[in-house]
N, C-alpha and C positions, 0 to 999 in steps of 0.2 A: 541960313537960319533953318534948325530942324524943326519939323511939326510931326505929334506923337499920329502913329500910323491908324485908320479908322478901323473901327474895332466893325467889325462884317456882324448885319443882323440875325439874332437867330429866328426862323420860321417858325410858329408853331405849326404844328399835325394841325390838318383840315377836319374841325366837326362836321356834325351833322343831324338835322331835328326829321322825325318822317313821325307826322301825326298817322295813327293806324285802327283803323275801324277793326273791333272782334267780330263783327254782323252778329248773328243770333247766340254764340256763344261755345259751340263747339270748335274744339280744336281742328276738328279735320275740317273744315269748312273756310279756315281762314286761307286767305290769298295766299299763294307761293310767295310773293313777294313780304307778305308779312311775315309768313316765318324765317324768312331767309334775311329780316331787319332785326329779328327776337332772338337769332340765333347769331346776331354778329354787335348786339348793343352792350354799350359798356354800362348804361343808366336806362332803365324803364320807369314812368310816371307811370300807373298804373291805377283809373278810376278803379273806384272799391265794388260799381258795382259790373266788373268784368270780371269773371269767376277764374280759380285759381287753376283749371286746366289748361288756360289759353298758354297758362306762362310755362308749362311743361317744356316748351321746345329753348327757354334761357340758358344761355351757356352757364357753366358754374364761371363762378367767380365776378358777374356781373353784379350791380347794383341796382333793389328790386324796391321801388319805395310805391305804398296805398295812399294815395288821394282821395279826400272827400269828393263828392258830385256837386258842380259846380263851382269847384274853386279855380282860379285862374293860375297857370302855374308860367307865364310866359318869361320873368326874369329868371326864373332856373330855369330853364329850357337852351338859352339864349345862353349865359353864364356856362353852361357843360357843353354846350358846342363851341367857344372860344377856347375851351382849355382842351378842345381835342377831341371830345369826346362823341361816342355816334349813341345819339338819345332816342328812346322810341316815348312817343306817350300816346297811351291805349286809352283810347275810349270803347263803350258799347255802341253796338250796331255801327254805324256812318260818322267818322270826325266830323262832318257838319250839320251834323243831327243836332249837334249841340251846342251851346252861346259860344263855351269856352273854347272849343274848338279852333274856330274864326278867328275869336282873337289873339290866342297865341300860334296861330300862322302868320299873322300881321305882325306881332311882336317881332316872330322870328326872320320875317322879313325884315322891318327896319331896319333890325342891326345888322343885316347882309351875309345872316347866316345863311347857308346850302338848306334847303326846305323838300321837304318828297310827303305828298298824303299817298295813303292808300286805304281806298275805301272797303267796308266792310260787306259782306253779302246779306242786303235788308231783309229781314224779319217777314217781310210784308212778301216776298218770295220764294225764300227759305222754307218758312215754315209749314206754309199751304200746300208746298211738296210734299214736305214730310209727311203729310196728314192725307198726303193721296187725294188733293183737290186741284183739279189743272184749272186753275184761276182762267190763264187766257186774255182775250183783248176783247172788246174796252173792259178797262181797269177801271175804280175808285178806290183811292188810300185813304182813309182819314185816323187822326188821333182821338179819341173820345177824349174829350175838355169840358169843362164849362161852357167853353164860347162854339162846341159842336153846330155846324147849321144843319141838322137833323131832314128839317125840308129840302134843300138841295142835296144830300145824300140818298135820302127817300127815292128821289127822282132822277138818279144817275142811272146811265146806263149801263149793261152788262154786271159782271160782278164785282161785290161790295167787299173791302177789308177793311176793318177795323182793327186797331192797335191801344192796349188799353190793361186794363186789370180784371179782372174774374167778377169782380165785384161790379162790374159796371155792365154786367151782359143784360142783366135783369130791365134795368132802365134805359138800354140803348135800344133792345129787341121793341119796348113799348114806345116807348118814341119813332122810331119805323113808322110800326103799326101805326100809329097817330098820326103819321105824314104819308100813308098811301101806301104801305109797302102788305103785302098778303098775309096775314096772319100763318098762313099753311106755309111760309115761302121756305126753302130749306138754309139750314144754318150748323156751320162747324166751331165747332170752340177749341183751341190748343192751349194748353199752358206745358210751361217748360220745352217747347217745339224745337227739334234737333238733338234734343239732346238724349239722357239714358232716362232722366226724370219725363218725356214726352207723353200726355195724355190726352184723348181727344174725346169728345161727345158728337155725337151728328143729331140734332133735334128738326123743330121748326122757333120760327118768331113765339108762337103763343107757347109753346112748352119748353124755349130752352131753359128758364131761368128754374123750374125742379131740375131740370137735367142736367144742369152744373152744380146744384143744389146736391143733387142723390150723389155727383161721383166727386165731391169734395174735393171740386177743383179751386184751387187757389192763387194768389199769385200774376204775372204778368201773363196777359193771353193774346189771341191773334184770332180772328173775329171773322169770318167768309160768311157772305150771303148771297146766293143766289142758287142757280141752280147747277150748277158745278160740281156743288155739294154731293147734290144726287150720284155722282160718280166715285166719291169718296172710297164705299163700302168693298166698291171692285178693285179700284186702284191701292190701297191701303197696301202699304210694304213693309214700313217701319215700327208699327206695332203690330203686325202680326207676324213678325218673325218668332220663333218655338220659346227663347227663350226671354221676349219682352219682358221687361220690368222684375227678371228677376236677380234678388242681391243675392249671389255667389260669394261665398266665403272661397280664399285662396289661397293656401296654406305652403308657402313654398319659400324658396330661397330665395333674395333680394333679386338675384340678379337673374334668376328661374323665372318667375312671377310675371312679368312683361310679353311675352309672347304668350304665355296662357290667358291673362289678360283679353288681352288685344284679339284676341279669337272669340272669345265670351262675348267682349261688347258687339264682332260679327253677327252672333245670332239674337243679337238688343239686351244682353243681360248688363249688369250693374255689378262689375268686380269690385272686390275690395279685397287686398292685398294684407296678408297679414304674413308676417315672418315667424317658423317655427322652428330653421333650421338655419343656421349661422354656418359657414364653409371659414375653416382656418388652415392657417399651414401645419405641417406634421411639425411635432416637436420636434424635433431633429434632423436639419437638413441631407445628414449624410448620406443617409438612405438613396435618396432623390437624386445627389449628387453621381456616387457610384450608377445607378443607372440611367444616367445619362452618357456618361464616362465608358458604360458597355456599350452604349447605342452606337455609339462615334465609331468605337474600336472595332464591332463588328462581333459583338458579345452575342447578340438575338437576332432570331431568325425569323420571330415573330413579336410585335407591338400587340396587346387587345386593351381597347379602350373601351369602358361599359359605361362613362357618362359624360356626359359634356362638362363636367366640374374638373375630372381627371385630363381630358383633350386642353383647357385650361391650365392647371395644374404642369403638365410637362411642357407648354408651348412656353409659359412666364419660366420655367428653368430653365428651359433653352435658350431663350432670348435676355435671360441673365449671363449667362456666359457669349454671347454673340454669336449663337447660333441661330438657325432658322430650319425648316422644312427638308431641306439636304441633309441633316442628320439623318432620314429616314433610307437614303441613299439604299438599294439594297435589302431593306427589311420590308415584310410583309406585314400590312396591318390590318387587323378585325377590329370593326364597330357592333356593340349593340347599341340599336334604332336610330330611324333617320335624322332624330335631332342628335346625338352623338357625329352619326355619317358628315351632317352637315357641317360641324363646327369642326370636324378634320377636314371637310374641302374648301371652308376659308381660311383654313391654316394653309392650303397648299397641299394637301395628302388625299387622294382618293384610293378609300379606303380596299380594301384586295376582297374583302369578304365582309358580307352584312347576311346576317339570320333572314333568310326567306318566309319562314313559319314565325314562331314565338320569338318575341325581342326581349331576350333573357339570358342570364348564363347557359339556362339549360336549354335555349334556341342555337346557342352558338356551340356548343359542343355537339348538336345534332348535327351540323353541316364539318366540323372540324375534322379533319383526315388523322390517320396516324403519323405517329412521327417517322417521317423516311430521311430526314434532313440531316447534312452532316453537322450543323447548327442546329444541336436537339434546345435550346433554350428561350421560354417566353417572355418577354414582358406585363406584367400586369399591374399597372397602377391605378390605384382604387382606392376609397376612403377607408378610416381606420374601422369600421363595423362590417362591412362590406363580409358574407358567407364565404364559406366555404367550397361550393359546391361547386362552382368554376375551377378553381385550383384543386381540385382533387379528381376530377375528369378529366384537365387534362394531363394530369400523370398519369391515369387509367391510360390512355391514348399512348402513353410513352415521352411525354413532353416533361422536361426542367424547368418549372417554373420560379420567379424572382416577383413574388406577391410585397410591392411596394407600397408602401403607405404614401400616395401622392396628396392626399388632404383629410382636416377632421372635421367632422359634421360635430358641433357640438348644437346645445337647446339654444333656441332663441329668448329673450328677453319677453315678458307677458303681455298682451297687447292693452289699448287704452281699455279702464275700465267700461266705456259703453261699449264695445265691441266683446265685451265674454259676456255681461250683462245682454247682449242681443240672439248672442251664439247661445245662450243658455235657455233665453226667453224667448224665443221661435223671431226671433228678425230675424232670417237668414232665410232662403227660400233653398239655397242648396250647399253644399261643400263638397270642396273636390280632394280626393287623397293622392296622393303621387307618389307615393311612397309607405312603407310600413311605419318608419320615422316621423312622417308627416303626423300618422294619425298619433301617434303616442306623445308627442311633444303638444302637438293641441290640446288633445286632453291634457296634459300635465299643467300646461302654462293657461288656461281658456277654460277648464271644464269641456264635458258633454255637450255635445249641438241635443237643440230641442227634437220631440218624438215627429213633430209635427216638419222636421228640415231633411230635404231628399240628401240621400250620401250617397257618392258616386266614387267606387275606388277601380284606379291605374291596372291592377291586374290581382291575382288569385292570391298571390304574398299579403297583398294589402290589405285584400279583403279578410284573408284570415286573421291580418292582426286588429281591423274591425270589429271583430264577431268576437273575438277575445274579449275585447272591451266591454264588453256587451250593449255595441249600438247594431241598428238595423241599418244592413248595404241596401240600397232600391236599384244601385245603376251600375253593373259593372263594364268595363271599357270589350271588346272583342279581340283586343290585340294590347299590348301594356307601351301606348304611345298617346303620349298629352294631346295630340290631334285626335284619334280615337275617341278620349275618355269625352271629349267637349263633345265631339259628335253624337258620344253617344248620350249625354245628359239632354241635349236639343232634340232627340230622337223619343226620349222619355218624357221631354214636357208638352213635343207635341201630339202624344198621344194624350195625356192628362188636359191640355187645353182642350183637344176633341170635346171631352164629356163633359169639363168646368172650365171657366176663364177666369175663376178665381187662382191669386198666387197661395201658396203654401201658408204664406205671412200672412196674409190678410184672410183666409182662412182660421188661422189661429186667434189672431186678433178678435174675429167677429165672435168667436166660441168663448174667448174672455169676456167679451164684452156683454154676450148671452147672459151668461154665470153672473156677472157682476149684478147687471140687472135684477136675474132673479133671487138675488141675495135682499136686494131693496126695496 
């Protein structure tokens, strides 16, 4: 008697739940291990009130869903780790900070799913860093609540933190006082603590509540009493970097934008990326094609690359056809400037010649030799506006040049209306140029920056087509390199903080505010 053969089970894929504390809210702050859960999850739960830079390190194509505070989300949790899937769900500060936390660990235990926390870095020492206060041992934490026991925090020893809202400094300092704490005693206030919005006040118990008052702090704060304090003023790192709190306009290409960035926020500024220049292919690949096709054959004797769009530009043609780095086999290549240099040495190519003086066309034909080669021909691919002045020095020299069109800069897209409504209306404490392009596409798609917003342009090109415009340059770079031009705007605010510690904006704002007034 036959009996039909047992059909073998299929496995699913092993999930997986990792409840994941943000702590205070900056990205860089979070655990290695959490981003390396953010960066490999197929579903994030995401409390609404964790802000949306944490999620910058999400793979694409993951699934990114906002929870209310509070809600329990333990049968979805449980549910997308049975079907496979590796779930993160984010809360603020510490997963056990909070009710729901606990219980969807629990959930995701019973049903025998795989569970990982990782905790967040708390607030309560986070932040008092930031603010240049060495808290130290003995510690008290408390939350300001209703049910606060004010007389036993009075009477703790060493230094006091409180965790709480802006609004509640006023009656936490007087309740103190009420329970034996010094009226004189020193006292820090943070709101927004780590992050680029980061402001702090250093008073005592009887005067903080004007002096959270005058600097119109609002919002969640982080609360130190003692005398710790007193070392704030010395230790302070975070907001007295040159370019603290100020909002940077950044005019650049999507994929440009990111490293200038990330430099800015270095010296405490507040970028905001806006796209002026769009990078497309040439309308016709042919061009690109044939010079590749001479690269291979042993057409040029020399490669020069002037931007890291074009070092892109022939590496994606190359690696279209299934080549790599060995095409260069043989040829000699010029960079202008070190971020060009760099993106030929993670292609694989270090470069034979880079401009020692000016990083320019006209830097690179000062160090360029005549042509002695029995391979008198260059390559030069470069965007479709891209001058002249390159390709005509080096025929001076005696060189054959093959001026390719490796990409087109067309205008970018206008940015959101409150963002030209800011650049127009002095919210913008500075803008950076990088290009003559930059400035003419801003203006065209944005308007004018107000009289009162510092400009800071890349080099003397830029600047001239600034001054065309008829805006005021305040910052010009020493050398035409996006590391430069930051440096040197940080160099210009910390001389301007020397004499004011007012921002540009808030300057402006106060001078409306003036007017307003005496209009009423």
């Amino acid at each position: 008697m036959s009996s039909k053969p047992r059909q073998a089970a299929v496995n699913k894929p092993a999930g997986q739940v990792a409840l994941v504390g943000t702590g205070s809210g900056e990205p860089g702050l979070l655990a290695v291990r959490a981003a390396a859960l953010l960066a490999q999850a197929d579903l994030i739960l995401s409390d609404s009130r964790c802000g949306e830079a944490v999620l910058a390190g999400v793979r694409q194509g993951a699934e990114v869903v906002r929870v209310e505070p509070g809600e329990m989300h333990g049968p979805a949790l449980v549910s997308a780790s049975k079907e496979g899937r590796t779930v993160v769900r984010l809360l603020p500060g510490d997963p056990f900070l909070h009710p729901e936390g606990a219980k969807e660990a629990e959930a995701v235990l019973r049903a025998k799913q795989r569970l990982e926390i990782v905790p967040g870095l708390p607030a309560a020492v986070a932040v008092p860093a930031y603010a240049g206060v060495p808290v130290g041992l003995p510690r008290t934490v408390a939350r300001i609540d209703d049910g606060t026991d004010w007389r036993a925090l009075a009477g703790s020893a060493g230094t006091l933190v409180l965790l709480g809202s802006a609004s509640d400094v006023a009656k936490s300092a007087a309740a103190l006082v009420e329970h034996g704490r010094k009226p004189s005693e020193a006292v820090c206030v943070t709101v927004g603590g780590t992050t680029a919005e980061q402001r702090s006040v250093l008073s005592t118990l009887d005067a903080v509540d004007g002096a959270v008052t005058s600097a119109e702090l609002s919002g969640d704060a982080v609360v130190v009493v003692g005398t710790a304090v007193k070392k704030a003023a010395r230790l302070s790192w975070f907001e007295s970097r040159p370019l603290y709190g100020w909002r940077v306009l950044v005019p650049r290409t999507r994929d440009q934008a990111g490293a200038l960035s990330a430099q800015l926020r270095s010296y405490g500024a507040v970028p905001v990326e806006v796209p002026t220049i769009a990078v497309e292919p040439p309308r016709t690949s042919a061009p690109m094609e044939r010079a590749v096709k001479g690269l291979v054959d042993g057409r040029y004797s020399w490669v020069a690359f002037t931007s890291t769009n074009a070092v892109k530009a022939v590496r994606e043609k190359l690696e279209e056809f299934g080549l790599d780095a060995r095409a260069f086999a043989g040829v000699r290549v010029a960079a202008v400037g070190e971020t060009t240099a760099r993106a030929l040495t993670e292609f694989g190519i270090r470069p034979d010649l880079v401009p020692t003086g000016q990083q320019s066309g006209e830097g690179l034909l000062a160090v360029w030799d005549t042509c002695d080669d029995p391979v008198d021909r260059v390559l030069l691919p470069r965007a479709d506006i891209a001058t002249d002045t390159l390709v005509a020095g080096l025929k001076e020299l005696g060189w054959q040049v093959d001026d390719v069109t490796a990409y087109r800069t067309v205008r970018a897209a206008p940015p959101p209306a409150e963002t030209r409504e800011a650049l127009k209306g002095g919210g913008f404490d500075a803008v950076l140029f990088t290009s003559s392009s930059t400035v003419r596409n801003l203006v065209g798609i944005a308007g004018k920056p107000h009289d009162t917003t510092v400009l800071a342009c890349i080099g003397p090109a830029t600047d001239a087509t600034a001054r065309e415009l008829g805006l005021r340059v305040d910052v010009l770079a020493p050398t035409p390199e996006v590391g430069a031009l930051v440096e040197a705007l940080a160099a210009f605010a910390a001389r301007r903080r020397a004499t004011t510690d007012v921002l540009p904006s808030a300057a402006h704002r106060r001078k409306v505010a003036r007017a307003a007034a005496a209009v009423r």
